[in-house]
C-alpha positions in Angstrom: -8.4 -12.1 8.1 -7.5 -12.5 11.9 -10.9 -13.9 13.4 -11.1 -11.0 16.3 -10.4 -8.3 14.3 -12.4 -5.5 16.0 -14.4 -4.1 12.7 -15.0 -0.4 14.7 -11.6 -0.1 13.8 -12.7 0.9 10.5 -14.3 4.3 11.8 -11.2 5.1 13.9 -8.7 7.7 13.0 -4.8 7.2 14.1 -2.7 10.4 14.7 0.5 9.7 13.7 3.9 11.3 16.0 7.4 11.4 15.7 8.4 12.5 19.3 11.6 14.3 17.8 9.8 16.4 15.4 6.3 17.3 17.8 7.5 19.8 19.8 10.8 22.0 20.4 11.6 20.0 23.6 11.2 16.5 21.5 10.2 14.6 24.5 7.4 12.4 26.2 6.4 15.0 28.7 6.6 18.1 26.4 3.8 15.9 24.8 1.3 15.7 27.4 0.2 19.7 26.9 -0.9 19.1 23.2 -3.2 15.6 24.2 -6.3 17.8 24.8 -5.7 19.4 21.0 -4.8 15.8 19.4 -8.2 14.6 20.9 -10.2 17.6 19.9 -10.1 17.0 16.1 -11.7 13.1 16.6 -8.2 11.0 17.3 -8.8 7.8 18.2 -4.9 6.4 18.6 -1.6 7.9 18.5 0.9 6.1 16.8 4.2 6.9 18.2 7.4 6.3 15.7 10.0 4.3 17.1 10.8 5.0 21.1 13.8 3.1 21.4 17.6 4.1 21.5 19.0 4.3 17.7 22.1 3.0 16.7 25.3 4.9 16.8 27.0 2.8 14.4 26.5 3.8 10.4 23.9 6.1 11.4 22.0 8.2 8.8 22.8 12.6 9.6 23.4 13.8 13.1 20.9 12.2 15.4 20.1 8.6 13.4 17.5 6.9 12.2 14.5 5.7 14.7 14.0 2.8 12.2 17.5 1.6 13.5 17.1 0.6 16.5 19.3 -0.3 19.1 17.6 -1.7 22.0 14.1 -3.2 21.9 13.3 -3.5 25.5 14.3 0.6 26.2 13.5 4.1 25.3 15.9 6.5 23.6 17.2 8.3 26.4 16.7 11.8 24.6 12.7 11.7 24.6 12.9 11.0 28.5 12.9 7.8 30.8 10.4 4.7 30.4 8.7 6.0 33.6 8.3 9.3 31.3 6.5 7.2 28.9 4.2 5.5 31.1 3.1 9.1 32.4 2.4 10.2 28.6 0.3 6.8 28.3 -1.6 7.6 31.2 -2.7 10.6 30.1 -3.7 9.3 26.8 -5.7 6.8 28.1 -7.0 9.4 30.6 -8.3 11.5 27.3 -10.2 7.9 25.9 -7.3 7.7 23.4 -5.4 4.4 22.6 -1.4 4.1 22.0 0.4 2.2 19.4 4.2 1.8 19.2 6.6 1.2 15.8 8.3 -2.2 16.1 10.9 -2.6 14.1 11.1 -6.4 13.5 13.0 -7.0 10.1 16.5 -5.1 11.5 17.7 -3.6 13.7 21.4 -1.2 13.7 24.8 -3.0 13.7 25.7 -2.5 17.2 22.0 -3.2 18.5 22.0 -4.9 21.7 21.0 -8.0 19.9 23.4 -8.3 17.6 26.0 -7.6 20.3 24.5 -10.6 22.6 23.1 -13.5 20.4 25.2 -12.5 16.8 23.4 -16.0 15.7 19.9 -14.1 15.1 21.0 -12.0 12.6 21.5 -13.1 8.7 24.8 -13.1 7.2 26.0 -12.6 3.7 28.3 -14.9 1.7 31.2 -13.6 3.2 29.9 -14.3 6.9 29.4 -10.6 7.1 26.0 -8.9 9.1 24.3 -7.0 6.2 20.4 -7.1 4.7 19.4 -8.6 2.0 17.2 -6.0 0.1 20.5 -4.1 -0.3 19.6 -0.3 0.3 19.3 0.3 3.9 23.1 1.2 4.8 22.4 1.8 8.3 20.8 -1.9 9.6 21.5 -5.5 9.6 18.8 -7.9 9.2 17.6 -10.1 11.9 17.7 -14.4 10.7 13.9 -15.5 11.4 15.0 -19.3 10.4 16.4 -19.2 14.2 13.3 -19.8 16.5 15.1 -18.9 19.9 14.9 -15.2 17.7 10.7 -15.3 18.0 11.3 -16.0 21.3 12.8 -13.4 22.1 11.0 -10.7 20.0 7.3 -12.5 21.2 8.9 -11.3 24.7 9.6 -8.1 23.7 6.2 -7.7 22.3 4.2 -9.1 25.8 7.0 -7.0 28.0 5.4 -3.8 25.5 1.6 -5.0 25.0 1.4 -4.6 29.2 2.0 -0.9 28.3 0.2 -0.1 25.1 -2.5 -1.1 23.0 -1.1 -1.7 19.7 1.6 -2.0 17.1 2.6 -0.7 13.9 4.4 -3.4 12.1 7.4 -1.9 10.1 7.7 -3.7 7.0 6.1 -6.4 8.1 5.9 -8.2 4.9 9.6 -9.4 4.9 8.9 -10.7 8.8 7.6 -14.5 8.3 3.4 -14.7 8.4 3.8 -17.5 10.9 5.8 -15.3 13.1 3.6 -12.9 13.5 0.5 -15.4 13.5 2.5 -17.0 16.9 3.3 -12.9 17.9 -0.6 -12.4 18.1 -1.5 -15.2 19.8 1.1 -14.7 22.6 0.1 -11.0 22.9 -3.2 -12.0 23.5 -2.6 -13.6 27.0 -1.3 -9.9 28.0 -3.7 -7.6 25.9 -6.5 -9.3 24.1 -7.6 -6.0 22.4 -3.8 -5.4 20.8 -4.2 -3.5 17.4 -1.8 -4.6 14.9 -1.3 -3.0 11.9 1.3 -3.9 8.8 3.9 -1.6 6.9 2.6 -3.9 3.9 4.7 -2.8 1.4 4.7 -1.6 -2.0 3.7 -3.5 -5.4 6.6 -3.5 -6.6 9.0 -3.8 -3.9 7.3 -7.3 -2.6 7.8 -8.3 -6.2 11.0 -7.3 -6.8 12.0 -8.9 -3.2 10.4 -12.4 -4.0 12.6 -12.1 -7.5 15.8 -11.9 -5.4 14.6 -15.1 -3.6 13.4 -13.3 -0.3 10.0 -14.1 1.6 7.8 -10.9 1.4 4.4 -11.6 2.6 1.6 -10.9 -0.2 -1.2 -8.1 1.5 -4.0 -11.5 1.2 -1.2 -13.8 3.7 -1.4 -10.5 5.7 -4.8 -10.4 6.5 -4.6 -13.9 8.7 -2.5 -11.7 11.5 -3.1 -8.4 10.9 -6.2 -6.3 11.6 -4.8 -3.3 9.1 -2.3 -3.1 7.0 -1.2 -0.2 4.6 -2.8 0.3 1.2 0.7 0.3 -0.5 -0.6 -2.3 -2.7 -2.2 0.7 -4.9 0.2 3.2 -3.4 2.3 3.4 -6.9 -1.2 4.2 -8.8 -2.0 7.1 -6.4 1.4 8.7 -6.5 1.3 8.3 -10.7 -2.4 10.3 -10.1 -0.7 13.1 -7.7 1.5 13.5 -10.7 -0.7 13.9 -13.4 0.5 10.5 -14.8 -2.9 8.5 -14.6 -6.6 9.3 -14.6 -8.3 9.2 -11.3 -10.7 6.5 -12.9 -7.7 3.9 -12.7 -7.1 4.8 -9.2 -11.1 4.4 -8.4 -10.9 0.9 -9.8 -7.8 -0.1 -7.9 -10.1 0.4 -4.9 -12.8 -1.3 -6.5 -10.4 -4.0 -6.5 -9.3 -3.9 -3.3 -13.0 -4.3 -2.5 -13.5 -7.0 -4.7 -10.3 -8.9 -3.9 -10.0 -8.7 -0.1 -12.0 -10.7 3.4 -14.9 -8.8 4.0 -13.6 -7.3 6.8 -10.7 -6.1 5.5 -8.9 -3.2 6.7 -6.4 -0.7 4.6 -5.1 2.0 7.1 -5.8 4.9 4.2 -3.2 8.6 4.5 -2.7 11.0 1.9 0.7 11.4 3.7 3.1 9.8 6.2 6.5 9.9 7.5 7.9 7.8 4.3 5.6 9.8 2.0 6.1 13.7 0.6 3.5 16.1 3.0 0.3 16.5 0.9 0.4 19.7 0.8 3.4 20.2 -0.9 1.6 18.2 -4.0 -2.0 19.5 -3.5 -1.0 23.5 -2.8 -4.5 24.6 -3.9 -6.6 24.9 -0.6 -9.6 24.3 -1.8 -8.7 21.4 -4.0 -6.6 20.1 -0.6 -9.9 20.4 1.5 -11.8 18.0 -1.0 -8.5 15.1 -1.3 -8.3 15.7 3.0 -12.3 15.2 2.9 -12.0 11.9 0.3 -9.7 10.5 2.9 -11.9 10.4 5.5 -14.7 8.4 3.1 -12.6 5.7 2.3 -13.1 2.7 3.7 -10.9 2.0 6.1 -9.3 3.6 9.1 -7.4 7.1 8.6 -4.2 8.3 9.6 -3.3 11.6 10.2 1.0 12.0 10.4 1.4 15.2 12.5 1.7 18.5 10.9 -0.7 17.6 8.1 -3.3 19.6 10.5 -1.5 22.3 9.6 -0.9 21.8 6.0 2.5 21.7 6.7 4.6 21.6 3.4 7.6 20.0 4.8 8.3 16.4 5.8 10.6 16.3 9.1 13.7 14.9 8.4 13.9 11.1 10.4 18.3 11.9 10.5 17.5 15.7 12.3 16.0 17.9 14.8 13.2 19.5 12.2 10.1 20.1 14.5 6.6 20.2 12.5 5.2 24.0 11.7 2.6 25.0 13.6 2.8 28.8 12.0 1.4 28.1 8.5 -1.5 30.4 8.9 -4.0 26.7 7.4 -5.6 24.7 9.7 -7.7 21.9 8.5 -9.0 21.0 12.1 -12.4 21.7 12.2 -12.7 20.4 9.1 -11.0 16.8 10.4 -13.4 17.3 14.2 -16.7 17.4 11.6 -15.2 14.6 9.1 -14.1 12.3 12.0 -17.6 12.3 13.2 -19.4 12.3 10.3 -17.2 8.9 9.9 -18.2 7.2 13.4 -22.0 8.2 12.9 -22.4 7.3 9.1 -20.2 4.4 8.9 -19.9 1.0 10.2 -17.2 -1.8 10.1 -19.9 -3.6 7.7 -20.3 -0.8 4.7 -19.2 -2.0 1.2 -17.4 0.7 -1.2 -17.6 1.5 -4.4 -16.0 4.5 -6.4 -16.5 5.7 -10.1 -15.0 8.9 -11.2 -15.9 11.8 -13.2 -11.9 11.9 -15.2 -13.0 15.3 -17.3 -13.7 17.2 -14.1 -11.1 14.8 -11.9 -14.3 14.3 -9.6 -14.5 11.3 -7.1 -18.0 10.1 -6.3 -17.9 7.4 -3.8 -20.5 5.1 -2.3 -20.4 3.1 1.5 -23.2 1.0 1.7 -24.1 0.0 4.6 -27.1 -1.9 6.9 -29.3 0.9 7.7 -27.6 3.6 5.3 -26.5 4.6 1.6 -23.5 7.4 1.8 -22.2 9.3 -1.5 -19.0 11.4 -1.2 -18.4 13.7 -4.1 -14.8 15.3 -4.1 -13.8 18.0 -6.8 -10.1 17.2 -6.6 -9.4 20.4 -8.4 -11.5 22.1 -6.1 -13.8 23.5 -9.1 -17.4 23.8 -9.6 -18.7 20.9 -12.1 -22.0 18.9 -13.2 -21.5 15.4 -12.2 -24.0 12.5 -12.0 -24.8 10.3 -9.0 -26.0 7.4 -7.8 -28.9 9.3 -5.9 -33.0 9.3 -6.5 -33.6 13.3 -7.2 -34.7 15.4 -4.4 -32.8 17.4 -1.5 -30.0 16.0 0.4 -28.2 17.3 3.6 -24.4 17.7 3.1 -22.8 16.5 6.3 -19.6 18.5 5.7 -20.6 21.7 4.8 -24.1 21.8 6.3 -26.1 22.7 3.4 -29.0 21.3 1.1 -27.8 19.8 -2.3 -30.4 19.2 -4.7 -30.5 16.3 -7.1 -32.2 16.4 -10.3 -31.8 14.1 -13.7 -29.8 11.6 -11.7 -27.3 14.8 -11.3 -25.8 17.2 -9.0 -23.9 20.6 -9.1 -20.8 20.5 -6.8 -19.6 24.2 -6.4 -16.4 23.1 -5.6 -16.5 21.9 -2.2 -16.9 18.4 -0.7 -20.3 16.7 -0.1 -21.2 13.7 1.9 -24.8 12.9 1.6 -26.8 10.0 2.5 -30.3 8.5 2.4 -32.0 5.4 4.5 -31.4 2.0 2.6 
């Protein structure tokens, strides 16, 4: 684990934004008037999806892909000027939020900039063609870390950026070489000693399949040493098969378990139910009540949450990343008063120290967790049906107050009635 990981991260919650999709304008400054709203609901950090100029060459749809970038050092000219997005910083910081930025260090689009100026950083195929080596991503080349005058100039890009902001979001950082980003963080920390990094780990089964075709893909434990977070795609494939119906919840529970078991003890997995690679939650979960309890659960976990916009609103559709699709704001749903008292139940009841444990009630698809930490116990119970059951937990009887909903629960025969609703309860240790 990096040494100066800062462990409050762990109570934070990061509000994801495409700039595109936020608002009908789709630029910096059309952002500014919604900062007070972001705040309001407990953000901590916005994450902003890529800023820079995307690639005109085989671009994805109308607009392009953000993931393909085209200059490193600029801003796409559609969401405004750089001085545009040093006036939306300001005001972030102004509201006591942070700012984090996508880097895109594995590829970047054909007629990038650098490809264009140093053709040498770049990896080329058998036939001396520009391509990537995974195979699937049409519109980028990869970048050639066995060239170190490449880290120079990416570490650059990073300090030119860290002066700015306070953090980055890593895309699949797991095909980038550990030791570049080990020699990233270091040099960052001359400019910004408190830089957030987090890592687009990446799925089980992609890093496997990757390391079978002879590629480097970074294992989530290697990740640890230069990351302070990093997704929790490692059990990603287990959650999705349990939004299908394909697994119990109990084998999900003890993937977590795992997680716990298997990882530094101050490990960090950013934890979404949704993102901007990942279907909207509420077009799995369309029962509200059961999506209040899953929304809830997110917020227990250990580890920092994310928030992609729109999910506020249980919006059902995922923006296109190609197109001009900006979130709904209309659905008629807001979860944000429920998000304002779950994002500070987190920062008052939790600590960058608590240990996790989850079991699971599979007949009644109930989740009862546990954070323990140095002056509290904490027990979330989520119905992820959103139905009334009988389940047991790990309490001494007697009354409890429910930090969510703000009633008594009582506790009897080492058991509880949950009416359907979420409950976070907690005793002194």
């Amino acid at each position: 684990m990096a040494i100066d990981t800062d462990r409050s991260l762990q109570t934070q919650v990061i509000y994801s934004v495409y700039v595109r999709a936020h608002t009908p304008e789709g630029t910096f400054r059309a952002m500014i008037p919604d900062l007070d709203r972001i705040r309001s609901f407990g953000t901590d950090v916005i994450w902003f999806m890529p800023i820079h100029p995307i690639g005109v060459e085989g671009k994805k749809g109308s607009l392009g892909c953000p993931y393909a970038n085209r200059d490193y050092r600029d801003v796409n000219p559609a969401y405004g000027t750089l001085e545009d997005f040093k006036a939306l910083v300001k005001e972030i910081h102004a509201r006591g939020m942070k700012v984090m930025i996508d880097v895109v260090y594995n590829h970047t689009s054909p007629d990038s900039i650098l490809y264009q100026t140093h053709p040498e950083f770049f990896y080329h195929d058998a036939q001396g063609k520009p391509g990537n080596r995974y195979g699937d991503w049409a519109d980028v080349i990869d970048l050639d870390y066995t060239n170190h005058a490449l880290w120079d100039y990416q570490i650059e890009s990073l300090r030119f950026w860290a002066s700015i902001v306070d953090g980055f979001r890593c895309d699949v950082a797991s095909l980038v070489p550990l030791e570049f980003w080990k020699a990233a963080r270091t040099a960052v920390k001359q400019v910004n000693p408190a830089c957030i990094w987090l890592a687009e780990s990446v799925h089980l089964s992609f890093g496997c399949k990757a390391r079978r075709l002879g590629m480097s893909a970074m294992r989530d434990s290697e990740g640890f040493e230069a990351f302070d977070m990093e997704y929790d795609y490692d059990i990603r494939e287990v959650f999705d098969k349990l939004l299908r119906g394909e697994c119990p919840l109990s084998h999900w529970t003890d993937m977590l378990n795992f997680q716990e078991a298997l990882y530094p003890d101050n490990y960090n997995k950013m934890r979404c139910l949704e993102n901007h690679d990942q279907p909207r939650i509420a077009s799995v979960v369309t029962d509200m009540e059961a999506l209040v309890n899953w929304t809830a659960m997110l917020y227990f976990l250990k580890g920092t949450t994310l928030i992609y916009a729109g999910q506020e609103w249980a919006d059902e559709h995922l923006p296109s990343l190609f197109e001009k699709e900006t979130i709904n704001r209309e659905t008629g749903k807001s979860l944000m008063p429920l998000m304002k008292k779950l994002a500070a139940a987190k920062k008052a009841l939790f600590t960058g120290e608590d240990s996790f444990w989850a079991t699971a009630d599979d007949a009644h698809k109930v989740a009862v967790m546990e954070r323990f930490g140095p002056e509290r116990h904490c027990v979330g119970v989520f119905s992820l049906r959103g139905r009334s059951a009988k389940v047991a937990v790990p309490l001494a009887d007697g009354d409890y107050y429910n930090h969510i909903g703000g009633n008594t629960v009582r506790v009897e025969g080492g058991k509880l009635l949950c009416d359907g609703t979420p409950l976070l309860l907690d005793e002194a240790r």
